[in-house]
VEXDREN-2710 file (C-alpha; in Angstrom, 1 decimal):
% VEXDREN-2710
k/r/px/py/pz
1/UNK/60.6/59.4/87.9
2/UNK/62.3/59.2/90.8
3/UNK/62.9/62.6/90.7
4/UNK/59.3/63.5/91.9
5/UNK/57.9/61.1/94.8
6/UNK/55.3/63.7/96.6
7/UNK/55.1/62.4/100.2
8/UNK/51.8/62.8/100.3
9/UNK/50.9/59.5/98.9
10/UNK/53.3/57.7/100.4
11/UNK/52.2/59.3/103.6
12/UNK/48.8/58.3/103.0
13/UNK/49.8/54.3/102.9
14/UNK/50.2/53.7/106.6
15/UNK/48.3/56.8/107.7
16/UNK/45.9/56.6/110.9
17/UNK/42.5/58.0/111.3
18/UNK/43.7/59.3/114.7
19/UNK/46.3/61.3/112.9
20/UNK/43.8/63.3/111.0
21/UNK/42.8/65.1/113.7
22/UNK/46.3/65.6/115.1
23/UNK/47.1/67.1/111.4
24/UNK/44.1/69.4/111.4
25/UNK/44.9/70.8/115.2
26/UNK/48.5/71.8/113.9
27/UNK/47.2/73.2/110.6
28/UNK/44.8/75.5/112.5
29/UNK/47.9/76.9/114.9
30/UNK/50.0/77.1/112.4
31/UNK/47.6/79.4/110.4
32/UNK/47.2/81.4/113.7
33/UNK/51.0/82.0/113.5
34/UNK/51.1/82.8/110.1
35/UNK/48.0/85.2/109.6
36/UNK/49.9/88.7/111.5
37/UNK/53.1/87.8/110.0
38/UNK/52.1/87.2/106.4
39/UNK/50.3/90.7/106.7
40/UNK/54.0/92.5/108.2
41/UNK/55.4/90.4/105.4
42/UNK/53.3/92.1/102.5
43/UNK/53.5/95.7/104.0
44/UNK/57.6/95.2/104.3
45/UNK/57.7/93.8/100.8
46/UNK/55.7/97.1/100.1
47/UNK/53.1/95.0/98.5
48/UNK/49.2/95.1/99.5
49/UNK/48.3/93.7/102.7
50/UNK/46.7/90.9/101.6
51/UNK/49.4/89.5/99.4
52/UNK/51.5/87.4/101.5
53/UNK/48.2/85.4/102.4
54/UNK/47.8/84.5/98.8
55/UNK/51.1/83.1/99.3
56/UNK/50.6/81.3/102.2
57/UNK/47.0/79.9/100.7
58/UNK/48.2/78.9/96.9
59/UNK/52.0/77.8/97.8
60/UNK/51.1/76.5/101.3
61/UNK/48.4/74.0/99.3
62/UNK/50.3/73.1/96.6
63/UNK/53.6/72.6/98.0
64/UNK/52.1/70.5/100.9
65/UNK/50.1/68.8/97.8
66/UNK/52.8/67.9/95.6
67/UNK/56.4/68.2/98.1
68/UNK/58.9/66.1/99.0
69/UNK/58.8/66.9/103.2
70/UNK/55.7/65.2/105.5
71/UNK/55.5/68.8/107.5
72/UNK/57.2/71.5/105.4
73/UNK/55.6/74.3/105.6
74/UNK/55.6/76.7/102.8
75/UNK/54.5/80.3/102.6
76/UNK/56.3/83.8/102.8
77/UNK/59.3/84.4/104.7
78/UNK/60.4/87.8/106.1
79/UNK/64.1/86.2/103.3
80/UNK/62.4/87.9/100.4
81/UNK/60.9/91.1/101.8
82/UNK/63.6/93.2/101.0
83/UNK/64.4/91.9/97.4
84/UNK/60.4/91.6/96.6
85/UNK/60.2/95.6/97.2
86/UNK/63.1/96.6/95.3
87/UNK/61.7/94.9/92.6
88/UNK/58.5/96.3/93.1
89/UNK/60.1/99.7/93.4
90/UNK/61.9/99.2/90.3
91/UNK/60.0/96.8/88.1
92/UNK/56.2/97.1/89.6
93/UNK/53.8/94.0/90.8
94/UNK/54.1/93.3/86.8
95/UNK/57.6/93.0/87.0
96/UNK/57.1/90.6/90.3
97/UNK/55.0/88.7/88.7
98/UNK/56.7/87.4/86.0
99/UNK/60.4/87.3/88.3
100/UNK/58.2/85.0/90.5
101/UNK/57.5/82.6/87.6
102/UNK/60.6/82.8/85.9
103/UNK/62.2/81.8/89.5
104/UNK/59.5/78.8/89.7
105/UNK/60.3/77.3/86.3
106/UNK/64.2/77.6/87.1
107/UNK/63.3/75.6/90.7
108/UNK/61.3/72.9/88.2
109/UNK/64.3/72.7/86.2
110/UNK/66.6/72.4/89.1
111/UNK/64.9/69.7/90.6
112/UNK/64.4/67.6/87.1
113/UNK/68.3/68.1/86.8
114/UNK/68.4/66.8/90.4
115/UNK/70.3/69.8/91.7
116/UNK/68.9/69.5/95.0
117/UNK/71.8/67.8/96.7
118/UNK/74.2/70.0/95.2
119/UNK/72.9/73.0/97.2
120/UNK/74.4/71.7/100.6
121/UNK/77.4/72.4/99.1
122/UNK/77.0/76.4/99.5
123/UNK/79.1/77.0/102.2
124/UNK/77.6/77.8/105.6
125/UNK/79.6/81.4/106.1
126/UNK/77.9/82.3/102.6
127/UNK/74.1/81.5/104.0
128/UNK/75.0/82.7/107.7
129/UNK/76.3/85.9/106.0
130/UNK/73.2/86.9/103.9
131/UNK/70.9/85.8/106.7
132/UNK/72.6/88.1/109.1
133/UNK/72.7/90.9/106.4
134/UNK/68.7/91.0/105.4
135/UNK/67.9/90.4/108.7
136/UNK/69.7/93.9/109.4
137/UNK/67.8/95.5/105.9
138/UNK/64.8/94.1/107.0
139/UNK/64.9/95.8/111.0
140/UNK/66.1/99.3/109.0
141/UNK/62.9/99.4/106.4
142/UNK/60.8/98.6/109.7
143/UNK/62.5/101.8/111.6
144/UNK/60.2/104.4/110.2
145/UNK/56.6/103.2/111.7
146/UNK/58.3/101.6/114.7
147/UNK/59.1/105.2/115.5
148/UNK/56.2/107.0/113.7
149/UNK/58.2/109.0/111.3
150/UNK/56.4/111.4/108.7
151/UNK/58.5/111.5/105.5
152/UNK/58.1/114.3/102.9
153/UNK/55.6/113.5/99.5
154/UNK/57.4/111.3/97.4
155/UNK/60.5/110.8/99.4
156/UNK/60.9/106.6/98.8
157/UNK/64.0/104.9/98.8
158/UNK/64.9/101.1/97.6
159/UNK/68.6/100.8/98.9
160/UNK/69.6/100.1/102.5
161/UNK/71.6/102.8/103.0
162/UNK/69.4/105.3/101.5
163/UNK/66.8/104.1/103.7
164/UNK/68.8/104.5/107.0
165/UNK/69.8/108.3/105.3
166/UNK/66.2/109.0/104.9
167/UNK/65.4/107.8/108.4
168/UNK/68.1/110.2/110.5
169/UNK/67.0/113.1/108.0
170/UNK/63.5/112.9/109.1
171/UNK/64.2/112.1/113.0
172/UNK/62.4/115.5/114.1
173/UNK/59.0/113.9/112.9
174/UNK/59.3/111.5/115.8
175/UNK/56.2/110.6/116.9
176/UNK/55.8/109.3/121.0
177/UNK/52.0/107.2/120.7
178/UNK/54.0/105.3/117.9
179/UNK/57.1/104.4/119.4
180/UNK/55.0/103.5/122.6
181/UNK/53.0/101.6/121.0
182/UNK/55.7/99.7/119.3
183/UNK/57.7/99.0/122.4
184/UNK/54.3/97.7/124.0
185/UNK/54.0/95.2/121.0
186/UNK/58.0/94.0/121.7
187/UNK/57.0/93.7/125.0
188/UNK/54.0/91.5/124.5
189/UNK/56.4/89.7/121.7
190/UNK/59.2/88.9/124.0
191/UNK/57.4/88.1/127.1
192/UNK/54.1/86.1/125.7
193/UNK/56.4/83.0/125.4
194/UNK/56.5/82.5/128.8
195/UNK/52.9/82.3/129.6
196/UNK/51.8/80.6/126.6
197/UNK/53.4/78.5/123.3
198/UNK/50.3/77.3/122.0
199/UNK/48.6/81.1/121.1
200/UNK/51.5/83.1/118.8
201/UNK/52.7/86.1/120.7
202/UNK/52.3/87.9/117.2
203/UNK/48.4/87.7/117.3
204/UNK/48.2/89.0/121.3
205/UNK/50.2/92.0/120.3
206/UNK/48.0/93.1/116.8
207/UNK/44.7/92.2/119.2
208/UNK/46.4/94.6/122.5
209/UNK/47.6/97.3/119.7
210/UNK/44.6/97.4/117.5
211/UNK/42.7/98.0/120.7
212/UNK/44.7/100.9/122.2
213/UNK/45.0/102.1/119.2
214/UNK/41.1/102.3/119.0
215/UNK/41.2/105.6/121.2
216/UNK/41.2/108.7/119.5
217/UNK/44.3/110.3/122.0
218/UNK/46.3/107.7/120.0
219/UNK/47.6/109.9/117.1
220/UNK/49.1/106.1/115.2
221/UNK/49.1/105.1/111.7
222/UNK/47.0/101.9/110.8
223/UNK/47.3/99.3/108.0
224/UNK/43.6/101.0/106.9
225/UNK/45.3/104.6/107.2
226/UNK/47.2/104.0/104.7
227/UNK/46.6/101.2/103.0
228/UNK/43.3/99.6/101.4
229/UNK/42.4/96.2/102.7
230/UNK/40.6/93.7/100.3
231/UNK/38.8/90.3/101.1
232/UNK/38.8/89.5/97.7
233/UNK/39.7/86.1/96.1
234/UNK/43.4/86.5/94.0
235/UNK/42.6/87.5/90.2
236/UNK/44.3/85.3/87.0
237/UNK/46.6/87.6/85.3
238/UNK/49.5/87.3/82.7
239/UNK/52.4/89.4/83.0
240/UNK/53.2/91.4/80.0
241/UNK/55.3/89.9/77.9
242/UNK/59.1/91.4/75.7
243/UNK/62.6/90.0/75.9
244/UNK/63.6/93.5/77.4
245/UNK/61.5/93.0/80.7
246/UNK/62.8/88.9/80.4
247/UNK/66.2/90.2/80.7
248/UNK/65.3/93.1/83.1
249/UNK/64.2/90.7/85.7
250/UNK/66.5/87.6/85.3
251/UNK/69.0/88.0/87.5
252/UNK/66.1/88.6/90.0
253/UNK/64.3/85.5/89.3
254/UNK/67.8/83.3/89.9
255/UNK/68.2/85.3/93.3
256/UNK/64.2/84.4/94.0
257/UNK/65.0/80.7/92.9
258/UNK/68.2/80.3/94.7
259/UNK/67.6/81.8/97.8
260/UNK/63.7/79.4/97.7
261/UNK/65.8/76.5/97.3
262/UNK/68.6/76.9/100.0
263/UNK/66.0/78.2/102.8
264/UNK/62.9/75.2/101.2
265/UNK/65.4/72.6/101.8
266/UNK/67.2/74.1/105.0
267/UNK/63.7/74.1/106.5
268/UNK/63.5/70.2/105.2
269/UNK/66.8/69.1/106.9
270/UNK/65.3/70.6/110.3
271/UNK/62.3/68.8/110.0
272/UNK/63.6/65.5/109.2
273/UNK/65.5/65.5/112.5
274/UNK/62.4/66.9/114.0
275/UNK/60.5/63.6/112.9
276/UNK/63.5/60.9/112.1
277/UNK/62.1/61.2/108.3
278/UNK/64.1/61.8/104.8
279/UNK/62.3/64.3/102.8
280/UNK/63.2/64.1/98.9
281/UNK/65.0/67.4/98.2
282/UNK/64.0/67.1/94.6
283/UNK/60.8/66.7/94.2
284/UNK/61.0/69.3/97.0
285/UNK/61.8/72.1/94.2
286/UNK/59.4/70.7/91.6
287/UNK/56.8/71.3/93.9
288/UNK/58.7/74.4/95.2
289/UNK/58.3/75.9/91.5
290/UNK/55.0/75.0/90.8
291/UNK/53.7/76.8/94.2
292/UNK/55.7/80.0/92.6
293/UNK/54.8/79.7/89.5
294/UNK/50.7/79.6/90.5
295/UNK/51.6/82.0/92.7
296/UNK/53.2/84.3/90.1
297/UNK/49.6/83.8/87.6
298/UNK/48.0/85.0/91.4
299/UNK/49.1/88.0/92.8
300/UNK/51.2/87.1/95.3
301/UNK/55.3/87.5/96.7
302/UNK/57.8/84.5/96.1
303/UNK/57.4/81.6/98.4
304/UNK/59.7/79.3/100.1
305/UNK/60.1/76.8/103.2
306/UNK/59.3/78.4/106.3
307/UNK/61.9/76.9/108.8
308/UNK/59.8/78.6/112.1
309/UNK/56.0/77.8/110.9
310/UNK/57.8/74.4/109.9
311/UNK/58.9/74.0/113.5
312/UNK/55.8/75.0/115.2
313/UNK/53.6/72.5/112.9
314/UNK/55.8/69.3/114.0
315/UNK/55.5/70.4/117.8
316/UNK/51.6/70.8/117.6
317/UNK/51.2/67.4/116.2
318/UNK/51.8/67.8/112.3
319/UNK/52.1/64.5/110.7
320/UNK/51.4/64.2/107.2
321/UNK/51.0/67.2/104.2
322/UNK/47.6/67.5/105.5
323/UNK/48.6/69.8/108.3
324/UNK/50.2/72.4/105.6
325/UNK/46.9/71.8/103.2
326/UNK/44.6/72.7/106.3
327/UNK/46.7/75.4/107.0
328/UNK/46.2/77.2/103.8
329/UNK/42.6/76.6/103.6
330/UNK/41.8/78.2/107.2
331/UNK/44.3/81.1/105.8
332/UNK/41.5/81.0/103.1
333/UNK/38.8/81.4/105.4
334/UNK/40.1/84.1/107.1
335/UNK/40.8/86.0/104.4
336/UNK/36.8/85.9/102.9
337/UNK/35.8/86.4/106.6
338/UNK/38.1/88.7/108.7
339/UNK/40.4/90.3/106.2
340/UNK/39.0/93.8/106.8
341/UNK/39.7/93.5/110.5
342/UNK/43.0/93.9/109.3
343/UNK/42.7/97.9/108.9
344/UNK/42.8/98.5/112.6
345/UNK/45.9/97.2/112.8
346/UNK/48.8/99.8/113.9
347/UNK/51.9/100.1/111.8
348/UNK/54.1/100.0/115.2
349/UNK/53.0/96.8/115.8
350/UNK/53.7/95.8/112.5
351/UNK/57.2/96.9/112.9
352/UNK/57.8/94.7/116.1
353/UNK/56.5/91.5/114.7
354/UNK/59.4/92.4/112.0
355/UNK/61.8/93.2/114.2
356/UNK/61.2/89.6/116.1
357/UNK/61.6/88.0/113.0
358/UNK/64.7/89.8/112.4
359/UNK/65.9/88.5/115.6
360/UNK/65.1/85.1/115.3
361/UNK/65.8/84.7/111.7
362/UNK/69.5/87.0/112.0
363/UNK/71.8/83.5/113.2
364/UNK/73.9/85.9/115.2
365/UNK/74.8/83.0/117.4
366/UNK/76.7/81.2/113.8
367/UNK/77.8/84.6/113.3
368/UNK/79.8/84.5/116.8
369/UNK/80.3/80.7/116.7
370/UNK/82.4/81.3/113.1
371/UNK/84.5/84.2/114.3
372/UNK/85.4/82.3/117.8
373/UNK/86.9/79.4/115.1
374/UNK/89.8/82.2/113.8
375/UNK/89.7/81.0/110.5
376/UNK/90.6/83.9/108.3
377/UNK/88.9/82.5/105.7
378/UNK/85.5/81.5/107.1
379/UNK/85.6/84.7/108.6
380/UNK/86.6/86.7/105.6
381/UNK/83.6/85.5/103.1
382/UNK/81.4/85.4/106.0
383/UNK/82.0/89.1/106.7
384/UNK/82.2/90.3/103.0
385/UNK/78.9/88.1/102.1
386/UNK/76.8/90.4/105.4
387/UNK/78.2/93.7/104.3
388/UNK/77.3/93.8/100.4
389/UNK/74.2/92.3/101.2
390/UNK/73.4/95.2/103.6
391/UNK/75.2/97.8/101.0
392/UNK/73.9/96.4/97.7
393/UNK/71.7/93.3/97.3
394/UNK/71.4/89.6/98.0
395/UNK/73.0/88.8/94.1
396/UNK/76.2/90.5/94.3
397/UNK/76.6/89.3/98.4
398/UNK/76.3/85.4/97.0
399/UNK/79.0/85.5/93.7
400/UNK/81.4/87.6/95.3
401/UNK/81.1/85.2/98.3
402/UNK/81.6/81.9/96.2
403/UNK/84.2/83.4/94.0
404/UNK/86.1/84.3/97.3
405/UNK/85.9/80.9/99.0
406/UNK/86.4/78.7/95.9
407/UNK/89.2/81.0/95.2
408/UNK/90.5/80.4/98.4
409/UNK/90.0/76.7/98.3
410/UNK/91.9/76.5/94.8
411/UNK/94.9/78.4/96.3
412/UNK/94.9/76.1/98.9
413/UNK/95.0/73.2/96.7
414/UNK/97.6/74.6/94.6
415/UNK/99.4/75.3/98.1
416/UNK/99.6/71.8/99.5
417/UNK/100.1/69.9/95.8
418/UNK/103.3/72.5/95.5
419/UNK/104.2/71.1/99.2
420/UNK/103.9/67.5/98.5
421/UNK/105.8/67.5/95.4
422/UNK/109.1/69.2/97.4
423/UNK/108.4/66.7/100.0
424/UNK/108.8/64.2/97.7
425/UNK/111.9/65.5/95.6
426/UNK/113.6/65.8/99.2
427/UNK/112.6/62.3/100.1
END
């Protein structure tokens, strides 16, 4: 089974006692990083605040356990928060659920089938394209508590556009101590990386915000004003079962699956040149699909390779799996312990660690870089792929995408075999 070679046994072989600690250090920091943003993760998936740390705790573990990278991390990434609420919206957490472990036993069957190579060759104007595009759906669902809007009772919408609409129709609700409040946490985001890289700028700005936000001129939504925070260990429960609701959320489980994949073993190819290692892109997925599929039994959102949480555990020292492992058991801890702290935390704030994520995860510079080339073509799927993944969804954005660059690259072909078969009659 070649297939399936976790690294964490092979790790283990050569593995120094001196590295333990090293592992354990960058475990701890990268749980630091990742407690505020799985929290703005859950809240823009429109899931319960506590979610995304299930994610991070049961996929972090397991896919550290059982994957094919030394320092992968795995967890939730801001990638799904836009598909995970419209199928909340449409098909409830039940309907989640059971997309999230349809979409891990499809990753378990891709890596048996050893289709992890074959993902590379998605081209890069397709995954530049639908990164740019939820980056831009994900900044427009945060645009209501960044500037402290008050929609009417029952006024929800799932699609991007509808969202935007809703936003300029309620514009007159706009609320100053939010938007201030939100500016303050961009601030603290954009300039805390200059004074420190160690402490996440992410946890400075909830800490500053919930503070402020802790005197009663400060007229500011919280996650416990509208939301109610549990410290509660995830539940075991079985999604209700009928081939209607199997067929209802298929195409959503391949979306979950192949957007996991591309973005797990994106994050894989970084880290390798991060530590001059080959991580097994296989036995990558397997683990990949068990994470969601425990996941999926747990209560939490899809998971997937986290290419920034990746990056900060191989600066701080991550070694081996045992950085991710201790990363999701101090996620654990805080959970049982500090969870309820959460509450105090304003919405604004929540809205500006998004809109950094946006930022970093939008690859506007690849977007710029591909235009400067003028190749029509590049350009062309690039540009159709962003727009129907802002207008519609992530599904119809990646076929319409690959049927316009295969169909490009057959013409093409058919092009230049028509050429040198007259350049050979004339010869």
């Amino acid at each position: 089974m070649n297939f399936f070679q976790p690294k964490l046994f092979t790790s283990l072989k050569d593995y120094k006692a001196k590295n333990y600690l090293s592992d354990v250090v960058a475990g701890i920091i990268v749980a630091i990083i990742a407690l505020p943003l799985s929290i703005a993760l859950a809240i823009a998936s429109g899931a319960r605040p506590e979610t995304c740390l299930f994610t991070a705790i049961i996929a972090g573990f397991t896919v550290s356990l059982l994957g094919g990278s030394k320092v992968n991390i795995t967890g939730p990434t801001a990638a799904f928060a836009t598909i995970v609420a419209g199928i909340i919206a449409t098909q409830g957490m039940d309907g989640l659920m059971l997309a999230t472990i349809m979409a891990g036993l499809i990753l378990i069957i891709m890596g048996i089938c050893r289709v992890g190579s074959l993902i590379k060759f998605i081209p890069h104007s397709i995954t530049v394209g639908f990164t740019g595009g939820i980056a831009v759906t994900l900044v427009i669902g945060q645009l209501k508590d960044f500037f402290g809007l008050t929609y009417p009772s029952g006024a929800t919408a799932i699609e991007t556009v509808d969202k935007l609409k809703l936003f300029f129709q309620n514009i007159n609700t706009f609320n100053a101590w939010a938007f201030g409040v939100g500016i303050l946490g961009l601030a603290i985001l954009i300039l805390w990386t200059k004074i420190s890289k160690k402490i996440p700028g992410s946890l400075i700005a909830v800490l500053v915000g919930a503070l402020i936000c802790l005197i009663p001129v400060f007229n500011v939504n919280t996650i416990g004003s509208l939301y109610t925070i549990s410290s509660a260990l995830p539940n075991f429960s079985v999604p209700t079962l009928s081939w209607e609701k199997v067929l209802a959320v298929l195409p959503n489980a391949f979306t979950i699956a192949l957007l996991a994949g591309i973005e797990s073993l994106l994050s894989c190819v970084v880290s390798d040149k991060m530590i001059d290692d080959k991580h097994n892109s296989n036995t990558e997925l397997i683990a990949l699909g068990t994470g969601n599929i425990l996941v999926g039994f747990l209560g939490g959102i899809p998971a997937t390779g986290a290419i920034a949480r990746t990056a900060a555990n191989v600066k701080n020292g991550g070694k081996s799996p045992l950085s991710g492992m201790t990363h999701a058991i101090v996620l654990l801890l805080v959970l049982v312990v500090l969870m309820p702290l959460a509450s105090y935390i304003p919405m604004p704030i929540i809205a500006s660690i998004l809109f950094i994520v946006a930022y970093n995860m939008s690859e506007w510079r690849e977007f710029v870089s591909i235009i400067k080339t003028k190749k029509w073509e590049n350009i062309l799927v690039l540009v159709v792929t962003f727009s129907l993944t802002v207008i519609f969804d992530l599904v119809k954005a990646i076929v319409v995408g690959l049927l316009i660059h295969y169909a490009i690259v057959l013409v093409k072909s058919l092009i230049n075999k028509k050429a040198s078969k007259q350049d050979k009659t004339e010869n």
